[in-house]
C-alpha positions as CSV (number, residue, x, y, z in Angstrom):
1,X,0.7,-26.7,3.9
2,X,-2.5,-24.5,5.2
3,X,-2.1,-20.7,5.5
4,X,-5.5,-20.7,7.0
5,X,-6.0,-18.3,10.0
6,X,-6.4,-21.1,13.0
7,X,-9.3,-20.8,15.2
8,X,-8.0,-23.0,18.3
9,X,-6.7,-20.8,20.4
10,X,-10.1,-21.0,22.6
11,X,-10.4,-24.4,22.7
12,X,-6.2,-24.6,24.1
13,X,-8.1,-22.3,26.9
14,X,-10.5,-24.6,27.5
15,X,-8.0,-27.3,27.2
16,X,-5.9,-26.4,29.7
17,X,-8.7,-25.2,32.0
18,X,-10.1,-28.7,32.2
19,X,-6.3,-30.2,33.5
20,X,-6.1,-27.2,35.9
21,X,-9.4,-27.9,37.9
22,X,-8.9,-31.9,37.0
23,X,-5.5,-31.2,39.5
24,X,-7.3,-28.9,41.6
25,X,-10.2,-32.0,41.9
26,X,-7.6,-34.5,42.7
27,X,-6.1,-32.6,45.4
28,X,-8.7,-32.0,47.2
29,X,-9.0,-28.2,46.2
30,X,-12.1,-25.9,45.4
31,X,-11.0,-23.6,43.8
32,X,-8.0,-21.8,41.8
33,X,-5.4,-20.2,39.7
34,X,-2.2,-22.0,37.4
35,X,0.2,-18.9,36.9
36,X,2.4,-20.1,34.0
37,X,5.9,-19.3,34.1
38,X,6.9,-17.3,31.4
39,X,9.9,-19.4,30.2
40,X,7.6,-22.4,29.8
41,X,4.8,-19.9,27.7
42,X,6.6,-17.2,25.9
43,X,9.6,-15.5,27.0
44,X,8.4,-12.0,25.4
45,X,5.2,-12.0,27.0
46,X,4.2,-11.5,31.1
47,X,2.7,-14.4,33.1
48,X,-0.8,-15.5,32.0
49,X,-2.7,-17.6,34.2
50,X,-5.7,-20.2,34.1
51,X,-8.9,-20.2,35.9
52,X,-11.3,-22.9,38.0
53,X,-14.2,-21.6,39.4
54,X,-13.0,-18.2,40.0
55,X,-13.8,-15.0,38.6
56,X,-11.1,-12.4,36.9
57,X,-11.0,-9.6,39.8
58,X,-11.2,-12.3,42.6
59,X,-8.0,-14.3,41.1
60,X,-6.5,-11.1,40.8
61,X,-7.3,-10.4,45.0
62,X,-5.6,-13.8,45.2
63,X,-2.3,-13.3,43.5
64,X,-1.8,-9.7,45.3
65,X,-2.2,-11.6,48.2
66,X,-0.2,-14.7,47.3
67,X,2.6,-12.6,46.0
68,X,3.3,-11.0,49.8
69,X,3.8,-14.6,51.2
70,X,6.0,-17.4,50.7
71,X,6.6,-18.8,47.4
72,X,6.8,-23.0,46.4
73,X,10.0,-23.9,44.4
74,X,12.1,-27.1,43.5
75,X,13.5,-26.8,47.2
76,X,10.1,-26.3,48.6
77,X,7.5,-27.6,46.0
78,X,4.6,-27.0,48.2
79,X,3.2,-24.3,50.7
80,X,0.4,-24.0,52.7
81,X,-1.0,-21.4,54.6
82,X,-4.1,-19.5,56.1
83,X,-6.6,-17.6,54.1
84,X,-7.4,-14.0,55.5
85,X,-11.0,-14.2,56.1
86,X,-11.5,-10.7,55.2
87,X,-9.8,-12.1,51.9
88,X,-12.1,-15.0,51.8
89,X,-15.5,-12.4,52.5
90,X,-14.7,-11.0,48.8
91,X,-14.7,-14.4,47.7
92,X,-18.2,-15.4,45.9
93,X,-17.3,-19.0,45.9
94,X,-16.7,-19.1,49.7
95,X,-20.2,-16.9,50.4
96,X,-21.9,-19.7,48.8
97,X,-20.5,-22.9,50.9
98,X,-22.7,-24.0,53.6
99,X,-25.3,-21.7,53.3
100,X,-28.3,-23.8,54.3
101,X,-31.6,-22.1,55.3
102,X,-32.8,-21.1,58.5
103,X,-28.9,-21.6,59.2
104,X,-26.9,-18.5,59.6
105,X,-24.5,-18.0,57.3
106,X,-21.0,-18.9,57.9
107,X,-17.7,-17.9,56.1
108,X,-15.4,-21.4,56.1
109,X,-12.0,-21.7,56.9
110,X,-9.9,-21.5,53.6
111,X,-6.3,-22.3,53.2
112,X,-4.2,-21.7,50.2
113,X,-1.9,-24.3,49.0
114,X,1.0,-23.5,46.3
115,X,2.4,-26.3,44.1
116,X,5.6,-25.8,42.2
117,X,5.2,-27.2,38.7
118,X,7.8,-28.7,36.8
119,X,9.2,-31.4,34.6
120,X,12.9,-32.2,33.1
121,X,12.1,-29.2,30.7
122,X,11.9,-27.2,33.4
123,X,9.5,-24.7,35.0
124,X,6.0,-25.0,34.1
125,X,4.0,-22.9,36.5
126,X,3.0,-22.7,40.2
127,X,-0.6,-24.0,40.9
128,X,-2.2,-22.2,43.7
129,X,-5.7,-23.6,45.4
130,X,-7.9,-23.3,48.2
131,X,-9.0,-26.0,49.8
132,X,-10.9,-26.2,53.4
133,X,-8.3,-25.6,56.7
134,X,-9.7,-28.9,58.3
135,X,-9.3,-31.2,55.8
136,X,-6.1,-32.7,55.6
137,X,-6.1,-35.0,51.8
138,X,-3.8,-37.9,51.6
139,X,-2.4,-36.6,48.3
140,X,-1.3,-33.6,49.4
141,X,0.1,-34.9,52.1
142,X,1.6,-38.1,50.9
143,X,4.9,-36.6,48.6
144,X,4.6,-39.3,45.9
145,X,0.9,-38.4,45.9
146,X,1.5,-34.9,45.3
147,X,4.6,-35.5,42.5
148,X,2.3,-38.0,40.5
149,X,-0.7,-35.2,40.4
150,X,2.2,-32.9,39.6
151,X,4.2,-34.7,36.7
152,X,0.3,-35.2,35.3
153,X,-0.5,-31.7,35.1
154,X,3.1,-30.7,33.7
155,X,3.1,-33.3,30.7
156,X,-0.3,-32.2,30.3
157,X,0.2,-28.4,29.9
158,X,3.4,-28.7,28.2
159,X,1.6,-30.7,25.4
160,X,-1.1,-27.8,25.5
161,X,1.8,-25.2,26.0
162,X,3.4,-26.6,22.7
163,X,0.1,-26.9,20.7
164,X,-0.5,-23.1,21.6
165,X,3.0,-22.2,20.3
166,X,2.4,-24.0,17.0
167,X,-1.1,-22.1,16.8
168,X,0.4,-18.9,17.1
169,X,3.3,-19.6,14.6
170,X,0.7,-20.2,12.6
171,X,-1.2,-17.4,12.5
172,X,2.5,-15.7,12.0
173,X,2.8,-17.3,9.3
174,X,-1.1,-16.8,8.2
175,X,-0.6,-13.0,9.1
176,X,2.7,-12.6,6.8
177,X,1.0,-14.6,3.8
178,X,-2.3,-12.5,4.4
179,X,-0.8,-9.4,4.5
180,X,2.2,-9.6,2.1
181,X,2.7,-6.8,-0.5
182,X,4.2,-9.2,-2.8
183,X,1.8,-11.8,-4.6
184,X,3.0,-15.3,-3.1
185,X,1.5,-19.1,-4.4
186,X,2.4,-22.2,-3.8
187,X,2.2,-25.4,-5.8
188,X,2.6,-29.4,-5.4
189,X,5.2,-31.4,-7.4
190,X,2.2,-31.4,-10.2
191,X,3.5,-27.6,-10.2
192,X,-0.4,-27.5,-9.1
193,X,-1.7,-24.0,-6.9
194,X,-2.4,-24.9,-3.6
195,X,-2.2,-21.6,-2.0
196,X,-3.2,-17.8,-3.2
197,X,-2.3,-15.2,-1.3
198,X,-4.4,-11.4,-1.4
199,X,-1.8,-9.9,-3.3
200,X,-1.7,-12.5,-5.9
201,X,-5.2,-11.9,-6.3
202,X,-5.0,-7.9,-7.1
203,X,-1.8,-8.8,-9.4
204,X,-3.5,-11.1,-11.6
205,X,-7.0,-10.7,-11.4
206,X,-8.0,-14.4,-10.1
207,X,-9.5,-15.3,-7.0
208,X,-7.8,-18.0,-5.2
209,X,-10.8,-20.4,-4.8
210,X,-11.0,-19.8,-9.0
211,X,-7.4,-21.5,-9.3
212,X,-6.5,-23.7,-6.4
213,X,-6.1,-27.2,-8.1
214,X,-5.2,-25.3,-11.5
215,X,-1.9,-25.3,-13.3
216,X,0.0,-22.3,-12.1
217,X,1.3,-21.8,-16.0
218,X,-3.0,-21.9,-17.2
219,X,-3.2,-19.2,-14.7
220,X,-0.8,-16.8,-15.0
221,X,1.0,-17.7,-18.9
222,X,4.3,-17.1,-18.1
223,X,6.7,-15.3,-20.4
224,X,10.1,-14.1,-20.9
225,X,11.1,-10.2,-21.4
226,X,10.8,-10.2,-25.3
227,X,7.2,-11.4,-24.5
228,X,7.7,-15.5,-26.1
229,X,6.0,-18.0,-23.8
230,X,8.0,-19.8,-20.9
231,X,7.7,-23.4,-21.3
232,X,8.9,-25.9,-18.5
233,X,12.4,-25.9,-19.2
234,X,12.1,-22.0,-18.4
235,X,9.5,-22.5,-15.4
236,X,11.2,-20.9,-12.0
237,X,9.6,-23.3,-9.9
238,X,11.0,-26.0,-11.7
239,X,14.5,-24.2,-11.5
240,X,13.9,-24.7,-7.7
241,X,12.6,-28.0,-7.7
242,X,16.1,-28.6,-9.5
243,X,17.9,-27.1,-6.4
244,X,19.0,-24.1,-9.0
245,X,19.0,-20.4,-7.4
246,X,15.9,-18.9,-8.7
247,X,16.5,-14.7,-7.4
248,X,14.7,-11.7,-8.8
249,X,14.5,-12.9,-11.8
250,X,12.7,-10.5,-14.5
251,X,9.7,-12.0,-16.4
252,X,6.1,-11.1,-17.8
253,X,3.2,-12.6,-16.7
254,X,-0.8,-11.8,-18.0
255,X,-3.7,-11.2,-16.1
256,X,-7.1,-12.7,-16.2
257,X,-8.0,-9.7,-18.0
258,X,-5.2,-10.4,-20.6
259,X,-2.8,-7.2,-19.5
260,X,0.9,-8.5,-19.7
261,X,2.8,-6.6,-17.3
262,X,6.1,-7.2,-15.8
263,X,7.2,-8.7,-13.1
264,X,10.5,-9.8,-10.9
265,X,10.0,-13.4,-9.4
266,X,11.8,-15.2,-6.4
267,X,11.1,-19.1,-6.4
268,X,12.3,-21.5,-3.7
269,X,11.4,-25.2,-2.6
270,X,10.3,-27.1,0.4
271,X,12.1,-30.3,0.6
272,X,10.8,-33.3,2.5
273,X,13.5,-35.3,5.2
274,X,14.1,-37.5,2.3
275,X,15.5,-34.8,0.0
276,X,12.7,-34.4,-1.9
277,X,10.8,-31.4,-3.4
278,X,7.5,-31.2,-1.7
279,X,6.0,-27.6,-2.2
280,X,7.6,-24.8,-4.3
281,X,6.6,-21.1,-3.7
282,X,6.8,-18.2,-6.3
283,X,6.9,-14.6,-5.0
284,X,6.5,-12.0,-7.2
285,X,6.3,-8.2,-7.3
286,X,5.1,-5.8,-10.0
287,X,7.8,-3.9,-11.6
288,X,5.7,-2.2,-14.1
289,X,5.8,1.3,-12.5
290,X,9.9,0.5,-12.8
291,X,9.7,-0.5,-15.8
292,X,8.0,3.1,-16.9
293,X,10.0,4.9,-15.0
294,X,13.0,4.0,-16.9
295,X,11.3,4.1,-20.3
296,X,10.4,7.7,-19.0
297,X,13.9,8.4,-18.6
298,X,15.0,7.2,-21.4
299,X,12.4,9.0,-23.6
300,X,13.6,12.5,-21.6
301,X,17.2,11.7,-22.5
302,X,15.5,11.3,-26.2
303,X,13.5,14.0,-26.2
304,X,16.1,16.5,-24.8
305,X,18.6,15.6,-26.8
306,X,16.6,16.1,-29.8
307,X,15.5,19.3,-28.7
308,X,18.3,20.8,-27.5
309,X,20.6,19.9,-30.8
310,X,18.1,21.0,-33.3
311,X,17.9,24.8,-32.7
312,X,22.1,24.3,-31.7
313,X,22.8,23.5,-35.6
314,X,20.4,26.0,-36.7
315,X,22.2,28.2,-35.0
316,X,25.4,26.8,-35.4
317,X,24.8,26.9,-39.6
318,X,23.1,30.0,-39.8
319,X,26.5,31.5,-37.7
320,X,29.0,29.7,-39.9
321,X,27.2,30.9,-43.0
322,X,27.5,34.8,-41.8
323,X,31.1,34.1,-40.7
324,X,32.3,33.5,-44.3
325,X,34.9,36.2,-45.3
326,X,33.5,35.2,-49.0
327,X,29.6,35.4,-48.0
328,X,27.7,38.4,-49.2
329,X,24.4,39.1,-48.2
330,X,21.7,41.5,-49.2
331,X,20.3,43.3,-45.8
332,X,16.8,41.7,-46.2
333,X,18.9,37.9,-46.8
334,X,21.1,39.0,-43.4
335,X,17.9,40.0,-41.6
336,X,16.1,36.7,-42.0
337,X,19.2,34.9,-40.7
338,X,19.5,36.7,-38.1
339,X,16.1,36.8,-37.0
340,X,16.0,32.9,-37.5
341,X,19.3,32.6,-34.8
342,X,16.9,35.0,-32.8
343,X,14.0,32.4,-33.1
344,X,16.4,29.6,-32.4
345,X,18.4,31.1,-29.1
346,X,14.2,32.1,-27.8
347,X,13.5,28.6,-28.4
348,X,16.3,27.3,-26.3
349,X,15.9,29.4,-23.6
350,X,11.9,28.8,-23.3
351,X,13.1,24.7,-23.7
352,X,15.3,25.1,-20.3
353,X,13.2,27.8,-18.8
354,X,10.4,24.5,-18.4
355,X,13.1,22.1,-17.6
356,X,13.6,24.2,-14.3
357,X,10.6,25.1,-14.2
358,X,9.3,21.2,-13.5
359,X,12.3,20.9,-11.4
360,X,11.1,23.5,-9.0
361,X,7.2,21.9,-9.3
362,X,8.7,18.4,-8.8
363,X,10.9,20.1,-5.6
364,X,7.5,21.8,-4.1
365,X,9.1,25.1,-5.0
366,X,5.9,26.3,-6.6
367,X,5.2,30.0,-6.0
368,X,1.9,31.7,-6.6
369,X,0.5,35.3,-6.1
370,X,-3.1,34.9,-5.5
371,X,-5.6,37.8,-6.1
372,X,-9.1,38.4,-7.7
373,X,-8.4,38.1,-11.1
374,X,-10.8,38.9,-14.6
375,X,-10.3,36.4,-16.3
376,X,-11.8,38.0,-19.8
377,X,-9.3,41.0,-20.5
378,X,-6.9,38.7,-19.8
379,X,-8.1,35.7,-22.2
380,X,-9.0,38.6,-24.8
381,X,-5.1,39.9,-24.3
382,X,-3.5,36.6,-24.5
383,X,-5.4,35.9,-27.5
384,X,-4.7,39.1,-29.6
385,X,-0.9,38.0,-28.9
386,X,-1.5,35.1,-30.7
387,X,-3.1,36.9,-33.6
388,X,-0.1,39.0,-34.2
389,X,2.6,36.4,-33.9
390,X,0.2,33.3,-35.9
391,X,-1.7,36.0,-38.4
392,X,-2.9,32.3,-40.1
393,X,-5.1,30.7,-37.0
394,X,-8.3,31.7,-36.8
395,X,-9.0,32.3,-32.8
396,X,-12.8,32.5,-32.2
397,X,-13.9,34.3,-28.4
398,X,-16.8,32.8,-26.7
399,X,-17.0,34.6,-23.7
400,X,-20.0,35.6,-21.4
401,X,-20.8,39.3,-20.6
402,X,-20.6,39.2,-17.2
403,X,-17.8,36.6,-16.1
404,X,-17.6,36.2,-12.1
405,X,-13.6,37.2,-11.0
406,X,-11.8,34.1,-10.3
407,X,-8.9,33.9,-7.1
408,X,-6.0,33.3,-9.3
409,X,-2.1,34.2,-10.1
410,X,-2.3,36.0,-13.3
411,X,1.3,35.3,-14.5
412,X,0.9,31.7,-14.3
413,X,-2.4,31.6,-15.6
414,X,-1.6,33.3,-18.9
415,X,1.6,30.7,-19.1
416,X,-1.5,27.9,-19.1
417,X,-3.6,30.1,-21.3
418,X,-0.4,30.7,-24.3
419,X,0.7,26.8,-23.4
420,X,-3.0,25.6,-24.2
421,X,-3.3,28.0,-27.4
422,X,0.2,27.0,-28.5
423,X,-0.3,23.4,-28.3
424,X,-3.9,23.9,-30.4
425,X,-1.8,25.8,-33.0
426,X,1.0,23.2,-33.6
427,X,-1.6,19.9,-33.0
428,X,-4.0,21.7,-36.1
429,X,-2.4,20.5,-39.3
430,X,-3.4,23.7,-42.3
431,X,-4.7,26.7,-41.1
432,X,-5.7,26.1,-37.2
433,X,-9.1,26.8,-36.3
434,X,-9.2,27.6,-32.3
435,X,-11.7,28.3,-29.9
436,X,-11.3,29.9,-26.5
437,X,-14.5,29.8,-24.1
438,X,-15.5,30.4,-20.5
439,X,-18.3,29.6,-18.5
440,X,-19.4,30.0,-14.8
441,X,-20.5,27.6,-12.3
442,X,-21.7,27.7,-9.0
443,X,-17.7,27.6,-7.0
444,X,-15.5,27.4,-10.4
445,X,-15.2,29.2,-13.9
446,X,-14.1,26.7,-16.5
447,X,-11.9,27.6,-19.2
448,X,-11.7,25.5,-22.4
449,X,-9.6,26.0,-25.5
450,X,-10.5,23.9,-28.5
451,X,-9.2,23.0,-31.7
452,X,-10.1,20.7,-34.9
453,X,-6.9,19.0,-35.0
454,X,-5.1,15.4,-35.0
455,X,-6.8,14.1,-31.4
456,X,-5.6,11.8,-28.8
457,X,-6.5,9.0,-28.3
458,X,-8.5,7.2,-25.4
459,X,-5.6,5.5,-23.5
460,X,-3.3,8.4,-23.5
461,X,-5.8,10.8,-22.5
462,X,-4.8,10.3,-19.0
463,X,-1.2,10.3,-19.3
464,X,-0.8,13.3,-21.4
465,X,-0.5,15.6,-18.6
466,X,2.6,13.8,-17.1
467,X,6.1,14.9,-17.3
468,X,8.0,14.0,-20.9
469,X,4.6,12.4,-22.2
470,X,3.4,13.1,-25.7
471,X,0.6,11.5,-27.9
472,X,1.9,9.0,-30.2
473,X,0.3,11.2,-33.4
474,X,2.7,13.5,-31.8
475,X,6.0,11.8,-31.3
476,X,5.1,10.2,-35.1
477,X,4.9,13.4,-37.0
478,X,7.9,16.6,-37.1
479,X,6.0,18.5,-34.0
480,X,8.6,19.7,-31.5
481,X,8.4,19.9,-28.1
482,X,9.5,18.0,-24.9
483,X,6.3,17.1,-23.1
484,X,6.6,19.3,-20.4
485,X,4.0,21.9,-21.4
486,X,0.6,20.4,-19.9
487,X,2.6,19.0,-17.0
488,X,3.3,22.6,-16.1
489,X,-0.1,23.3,-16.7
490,X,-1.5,20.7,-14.7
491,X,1.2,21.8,-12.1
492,X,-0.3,25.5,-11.6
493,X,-4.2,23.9,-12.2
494,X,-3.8,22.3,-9.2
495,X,-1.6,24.8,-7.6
496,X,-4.9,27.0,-7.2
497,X,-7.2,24.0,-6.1
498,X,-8.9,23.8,-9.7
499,X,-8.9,20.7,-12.2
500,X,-7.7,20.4,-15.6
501,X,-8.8,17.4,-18.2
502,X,-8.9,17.0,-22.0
503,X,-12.0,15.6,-24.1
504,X,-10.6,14.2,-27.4
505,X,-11.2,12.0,-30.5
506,X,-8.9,10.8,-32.5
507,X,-8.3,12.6,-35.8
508,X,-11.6,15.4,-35.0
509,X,-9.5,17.3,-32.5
510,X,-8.9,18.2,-28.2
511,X,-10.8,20.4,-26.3
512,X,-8.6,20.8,-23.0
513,X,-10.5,22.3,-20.2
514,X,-9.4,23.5,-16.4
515,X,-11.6,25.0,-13.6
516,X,-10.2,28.1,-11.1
517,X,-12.2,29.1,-8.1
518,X,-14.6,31.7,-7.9
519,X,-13.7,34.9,-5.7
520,X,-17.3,34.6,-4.3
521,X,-19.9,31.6,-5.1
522,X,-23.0,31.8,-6.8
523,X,-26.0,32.7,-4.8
524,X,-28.2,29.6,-5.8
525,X,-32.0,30.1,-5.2
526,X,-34.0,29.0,-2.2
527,X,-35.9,26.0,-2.5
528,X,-38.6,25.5,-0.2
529,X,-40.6,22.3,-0.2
């Protein structure tokens, strides 16, 4: 079993050239064209034809010519008639006959002849020739002559005909392995890899000439979903061997690397005339991204639910406890409660406000209100907000006396400033210590907000910014919140053609950073060299 790309398909030209002009040869003919009949070469595809000793645009003269007389068929299998010698004048092989010096040239006489090709099969094509009007060969003539040189070149096409077909099946077949977006192998009854397809590769890691002869379990250490290894009893291709149904069948497999990763596996078997297994293939595709997708939802249904019933019972006691008939309560002991159901109800309403809000972003439904903005007042405002409603962080300003205006919306912006200082505030355990800075560059200004707090670590340094995705310091410890906040930021970052990215270590605290466009760019000094 090779899934090779073939290379043959020139020498079949050549192949079937060689019986064409060994006919033409026979029968006494110069030159000429085999038009193959499209049943006998591919029914999808228009006539094709071979040539001997003629060029491209001359055989193409020919045929226009050929077309307007009459044609050979299995009640006529051969016609003959005159060459137009203004035909024959384009002809390059009949300017060179009999061109002899100190001789004037002279165009010979050129008939065409027309065979009708066929065997029990059927049609094969129609060989048309030119041979010389005066000469008169006893094969042409003779009918038994004529059907022998026939029957000759039909077996012999047909067997090139068939050869051809099996070439381009092949490189069908080659194409489809090549190209596949699911990773596909192969193995012997030794369950050894014979084949290794592209995809396989970029799934696993391995390069095919690195494992063909291996053991396909060495290779890719097969595994079940609770992650215990797959021994041969559990083996898929096995399964098939054993004439068992082997269908989409979850698993996890681990890269050359060693990432484990998941993965939903077809096997099936190739059984010899004998009824035995011969060759069994194993098609997989990577259902990691699935896999996330429903952890993710999961997580949200988590995460919601969490956050939606907390400030619910808050509110919930806090209103039982003031509906007593038998509750008395001082006006400062009311006031508290009251301002805590206050708190609570805010709370709820800024947790469903986002939920919409990353509907809309995740619907395209983004709208933004471009202008010059100054970004300094506005940092200095957002940031004196904070002071009055966290009188315990320390904010420090580090901000640059003459900040370039930046082309921004200025409601959205300060929700990414108060999400950024909020999410500093809550991820700084004891009295948080934040810093808000700005600095200009030559097409941005970069805002960062820092803060000495738990960190993130590394690998989730990437992912933070997606929706429903928190650190796992956060998800381990009491801090609320839904994992929406950075994806909105991200969301309106981007929304203005800036950038936004966090630099972190774990347990020394996050500076998170994003970039907005400059109303006009820097006016960089000429260099001259």
């Amino acid at each position: 079993m090779s899934w090779s790309q073939p290379h043959h398909s020139e020498e079949l030209s050549v192949q079937m050239t060689i019986l064409v002009g060994s006919a033409i040869r026979l029968l006494g003919g110069l030159a000429g064209v085999f038009v193959l009949a499209n049943e006998a070469f591919d029914p999808q595809s228009s006539s094709e034809y071979t040539l001997y000793q003629l060029l491209e645009e001359e055989a193409a003269l020919l045929l226009s010519h050929i077309r307007e007389r009459a044609q050979p068929g299995p009640a006529r299998p051969l016609v003959v008639d005159p060459l137009p010698s203004s035909l024959t004048a384009q002809l390059s092989m009949a300017n060179s006959l009999f061109e002899d010096e100190g001789t004037p040239t002279r165009l010979p006489a050129l008939e065409r002849c027309s065979v009708f090709v066929a065997d029990p099969a059927g049609a094969v094509g129609v060989l048309h020739y030119l041979r010389f009007a005066s000469l008169l060969t006893p094969l042409v003539t003779a009918g038994e002559g004529q059907s022998l040189v026939s029957a000759q070149l039909a077996a012999g096409l047909r067997a090139a005909l068939r050869a051809q077909t099996l070439v381009k099946e092949q490189q069908r077949l080659g194409a489809i392995f090549e190209q596949s977006a699911e990773g596909i192998l192969s193995v012997d009854v030794a369950l050894r890899i014979l084949d290794f397809n592209p995809a396989m590769e970029r799934l696993t890691g391995w390069h095919e000439h690195e494992v063909v002869g291996r053991f396909y379990g060495e290779v890719l250490r097969p595994k079940d979903r609770q992650g215990h290894e797959l021994g041969l009893q559990g083996s898929p291709i096995l399964q098939a061997f054993a004439g068992q149904r082997v269908v989409e069948r979850e698993m996890m497999i681990v890269a050359r690397d060693g990432q484990q990763f998941s993965v939903s596996v077809n096997a099936s078997c190739i059984f010899s005339a004998h009824g035995e297994p011969t060759i069994g293939i194993l098609t997989m595709r990577d259902i990691t991204r699935e896999r996330a997708q429903e952890e993710q939802r999961s997580t949200f249904i988590s995460v919601i639910s969490h956050e939606l019933q907390t400030p619910i019972a808050i509110i919930k006691g806090y209103a039982s406890t003031l509906a007593r008939s038998d509750a008395v309560l001082n006006p400062e002991a009311l006031h508290i409660r009251l301002k805590a159901v206050e708190e609570e109800a805010d709370r709820l309403n800024a947790l469903v406000g986002n939920l919409l809000y990353a509907s809309r972003i995740q619907a395209g439904g983004l709208h933004m209100e471009i202008t010059p903005l100054d970004l300094a007042p506005l940092i200095e405002r957002v940031v004196q907000r904070m002071r009055v409603r966290v009188p315990e962080a320390v904010i420090t300003l580090d901000l640059p006396a003459h900040l370039p205006t930046v082309l921004a919306d200025r409601e959205r912006i300060t929700e990414v400033l108060q999400n950024l200082l909020e999410n500093a505030r809550k991820y700084s355990p004891g009295q948080a210590q934040i810093t808000a800075a700005c600095r200009a560059m030559a097409d941005e200004v970069i805002v960062s907000i820092s803060d000495r707090g738990m960190g993130i670590a590394l690998r989730e340094q990437e992912s933070i910014f997606e929706r429903f995705q928190r650190a796992d310091q956060a998800t381990q410890s009491t801090i609320q919140g839904a994992g929406l906040g950075l994806y909105i930021c991200r969301a309106i970052v981007e929304a203005h053609g800036g950038r936004i990215w966090v630099e972190s270590t774990l347990h020394s605290g996050s500076t998170f950073s994003f970039s907005l466009p400059r109303e006009e760019k820097a006016q960089l000094p000429m260099v001259v060299f």
